[in-house]
TORDREN-669398 format. One line per 10 residues: for each residue x, y, z of C-alpha. Coordinates in pm, whole numbers, plus 50000, padded with zeros to 5 digits. Each point is the difference from the previous one (the first is absolute). Example, Ala and Ser with C-alpha at 12.3 -4.5 7.8 and 13.67 -1.06 7.14 Angstrom:
51230:49550:50780 | 50137:50344:49934 $
// end
This chain:
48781:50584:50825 | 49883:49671:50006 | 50199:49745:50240 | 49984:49594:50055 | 49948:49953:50337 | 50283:49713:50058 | 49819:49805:50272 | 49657:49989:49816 | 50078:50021:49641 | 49745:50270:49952 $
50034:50335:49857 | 49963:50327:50210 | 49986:50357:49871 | 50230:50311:50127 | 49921:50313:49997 | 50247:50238:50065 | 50259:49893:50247 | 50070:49598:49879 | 50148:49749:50261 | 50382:49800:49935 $
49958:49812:49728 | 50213:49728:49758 | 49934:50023:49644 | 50054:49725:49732 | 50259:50003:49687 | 49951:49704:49720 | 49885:49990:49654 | 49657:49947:49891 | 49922:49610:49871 | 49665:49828:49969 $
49734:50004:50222 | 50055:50294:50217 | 49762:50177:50220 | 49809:50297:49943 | 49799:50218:50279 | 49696:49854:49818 | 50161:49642:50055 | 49977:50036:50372 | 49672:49879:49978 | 50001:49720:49774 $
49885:49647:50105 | 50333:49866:49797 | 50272:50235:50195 | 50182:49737:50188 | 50064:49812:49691 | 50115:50339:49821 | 50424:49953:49937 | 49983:50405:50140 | 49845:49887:50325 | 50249:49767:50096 $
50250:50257:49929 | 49829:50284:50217 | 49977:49695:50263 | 50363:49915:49994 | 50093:50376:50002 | 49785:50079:50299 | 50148:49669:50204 | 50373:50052:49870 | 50002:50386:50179 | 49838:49869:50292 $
50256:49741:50007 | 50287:50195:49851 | 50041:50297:50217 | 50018:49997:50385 | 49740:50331:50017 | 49753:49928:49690 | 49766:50307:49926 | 49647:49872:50026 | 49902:50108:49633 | 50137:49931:49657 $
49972:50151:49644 | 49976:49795:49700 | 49914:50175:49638 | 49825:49747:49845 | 49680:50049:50294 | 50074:50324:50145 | 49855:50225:49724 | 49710:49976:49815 | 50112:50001:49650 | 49650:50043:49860 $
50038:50366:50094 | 50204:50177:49760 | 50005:50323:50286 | 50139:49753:50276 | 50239:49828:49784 | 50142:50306:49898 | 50035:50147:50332 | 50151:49652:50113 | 50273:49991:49705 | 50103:50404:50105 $
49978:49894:50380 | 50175:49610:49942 | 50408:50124:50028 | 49901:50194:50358 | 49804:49663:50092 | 50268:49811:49945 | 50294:50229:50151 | 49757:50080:50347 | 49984:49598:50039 | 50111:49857:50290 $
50154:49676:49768 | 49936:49933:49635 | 50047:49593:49976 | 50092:49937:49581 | 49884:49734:49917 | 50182:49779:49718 | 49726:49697:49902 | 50244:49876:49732 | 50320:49932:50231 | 50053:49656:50188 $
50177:49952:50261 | 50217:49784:49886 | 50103:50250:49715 | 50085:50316:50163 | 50232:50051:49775 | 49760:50076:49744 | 49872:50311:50218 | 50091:50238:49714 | 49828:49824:49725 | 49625:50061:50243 $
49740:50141:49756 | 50008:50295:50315 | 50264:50129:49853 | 49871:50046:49665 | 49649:50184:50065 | 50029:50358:50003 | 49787:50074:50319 | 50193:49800:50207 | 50267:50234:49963 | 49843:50285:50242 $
49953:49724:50223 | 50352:49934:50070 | 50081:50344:50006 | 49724:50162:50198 | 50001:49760:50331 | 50292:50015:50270 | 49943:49670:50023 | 49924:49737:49744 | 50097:49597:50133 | 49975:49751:49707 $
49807:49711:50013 | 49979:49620:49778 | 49714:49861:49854 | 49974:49799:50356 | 50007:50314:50212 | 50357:49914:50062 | 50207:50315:50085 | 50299:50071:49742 | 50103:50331:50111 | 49978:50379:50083 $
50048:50299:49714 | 50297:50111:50226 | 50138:49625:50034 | 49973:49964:49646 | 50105:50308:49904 | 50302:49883:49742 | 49764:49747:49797 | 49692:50255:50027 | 50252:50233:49836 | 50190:49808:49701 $
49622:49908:49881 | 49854:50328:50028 | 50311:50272:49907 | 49867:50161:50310 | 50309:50124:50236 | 49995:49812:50359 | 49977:50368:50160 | 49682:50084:49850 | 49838:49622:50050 | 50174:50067:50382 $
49811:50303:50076 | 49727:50009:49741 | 50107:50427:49924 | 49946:50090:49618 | 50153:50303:50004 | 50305:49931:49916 | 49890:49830:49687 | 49936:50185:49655 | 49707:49973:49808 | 50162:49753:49748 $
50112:49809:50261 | 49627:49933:50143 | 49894:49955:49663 | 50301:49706:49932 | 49884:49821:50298 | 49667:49922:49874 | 50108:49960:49612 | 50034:49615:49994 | 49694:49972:50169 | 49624:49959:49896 $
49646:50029:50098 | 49688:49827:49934 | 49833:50328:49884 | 50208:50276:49752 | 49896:50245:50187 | 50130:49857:50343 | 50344:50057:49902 | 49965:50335:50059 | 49752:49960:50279 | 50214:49775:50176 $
50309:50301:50038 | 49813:50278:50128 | 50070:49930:50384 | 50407:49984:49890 | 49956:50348:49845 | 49783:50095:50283 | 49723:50124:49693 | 49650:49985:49997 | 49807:49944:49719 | 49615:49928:49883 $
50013:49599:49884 | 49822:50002:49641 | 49997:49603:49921 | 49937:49972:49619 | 50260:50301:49895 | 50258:49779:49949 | 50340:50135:49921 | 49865:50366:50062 | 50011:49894:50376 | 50405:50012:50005 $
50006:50271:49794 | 49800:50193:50278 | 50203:49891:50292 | 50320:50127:49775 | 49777:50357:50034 | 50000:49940:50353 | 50341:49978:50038 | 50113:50260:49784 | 49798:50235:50233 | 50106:49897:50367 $
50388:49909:49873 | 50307:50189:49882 | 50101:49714:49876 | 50124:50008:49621 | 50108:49581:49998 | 49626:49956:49960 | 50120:50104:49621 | 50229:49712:49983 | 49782:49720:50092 $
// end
């Protein structure tokens, strides 16, 4: 697992037993950084690496122990490789749920509008959903770095926007919840890719599955099969 060291900015590689880390929620925009990025002559001016900057100063700010290393997506896995990518998007859900803190960060609210919280663009992309789930933690963040809130503190808003019960968002356990349920959660929202929308729920089903970018639809069909074969679960029929 690759980690940013927070006090040098530069990535170090785990094997096997991986130190506390804080791991990074937003939504992709322009100009993020890849691992191959890290050693452009451009990356300071790269939108992405002033967001991995403010990440890595806000949890040494925010929090009164910081872990020394963080996790952002974007530069943490080397997307050329279709083996490490895969074994990322099966691994991401445990990533995010062994965190020590996952800071979301919302790059379209102000802080002058928090009222708008539930109109963030987070809120619409379907991999963000695991990452509110998975984490024990997640604090919530403006486009300044400004802190909003926790998951827990905002626990009535968080649920009115996502149909997703306090309880669960409280204690981040799925069991409770049916198949269709899961399924509901993520029906309003989208991804990038067509094939990341079914991708993007196999931590929340606890499924692993090979990732086959280019099958298209086929992909969700698959991760239905999945389903069908760990759950006694019949509401999958009604979704």
């Amino acid at each position: 697992m690759r980690l940013i060291n927070i006090e040098t900015l530069k990535l170090e590689t785990f094997l096997g037993e991986v130190p506390p880390y804080a791991i990074l929620s937003h939504t992709w925009g322009e100009g993020e950084v890849t691992l191959q990025d890290l050693d452009s002559d451009d990356l300071e001016e790269k939108p992405g690496w002033k967001k991995i900057v403010g990440f890595c100063q806000t949890v040494t700010e925010h929090l009164s122990d910081p872990p020394r290393y963080a996790w952002v997506d974007t530069c943490c896995i080397d997307k050329t490789s279709s083996a490490e990518l895969s074994e990322s998007i099966n691994a991401m859900f445990r990533w995010y749920k062994e965190s020590d803190c996952c800071f979301a960060y919302l790059q379209d609210v102000e802080s002058e509008n928090l009222e708008r919280l539930e109109q963030s663009r987070w809120f619409t992309r379907g991999w963000t959903l695991q990452e509110l789930l998975a984490p024990v933690t997640v604090d919530f963040f403006d486009q300044d770095w400004d802190f909003i809130g926790t998951k827990v503190g905002l626990g009535e808003r968080i649920s009115q926007r996502t149909n997703i019960d306090i309880e669960t968002l409280r204690t981040g356990d799925l069991s409770e919840a049916s198949v269709s349920q899961r399924m509901s959660w993520a029906s309003n929202r989208q991804t990038t890719r067509l094939e990341d929308i079914a991708y993007c729920l196999l931590g929340i089903f606890d499924i692993s599955m090979t990732m086959l970018y280019g099958e298209g639809e086929k992909a969700f069909i698959r991760l239905q099969e999945e389903i069908l074969k760990e759950y006694d679960d019949h509401t999958i029929f009604a979704w």
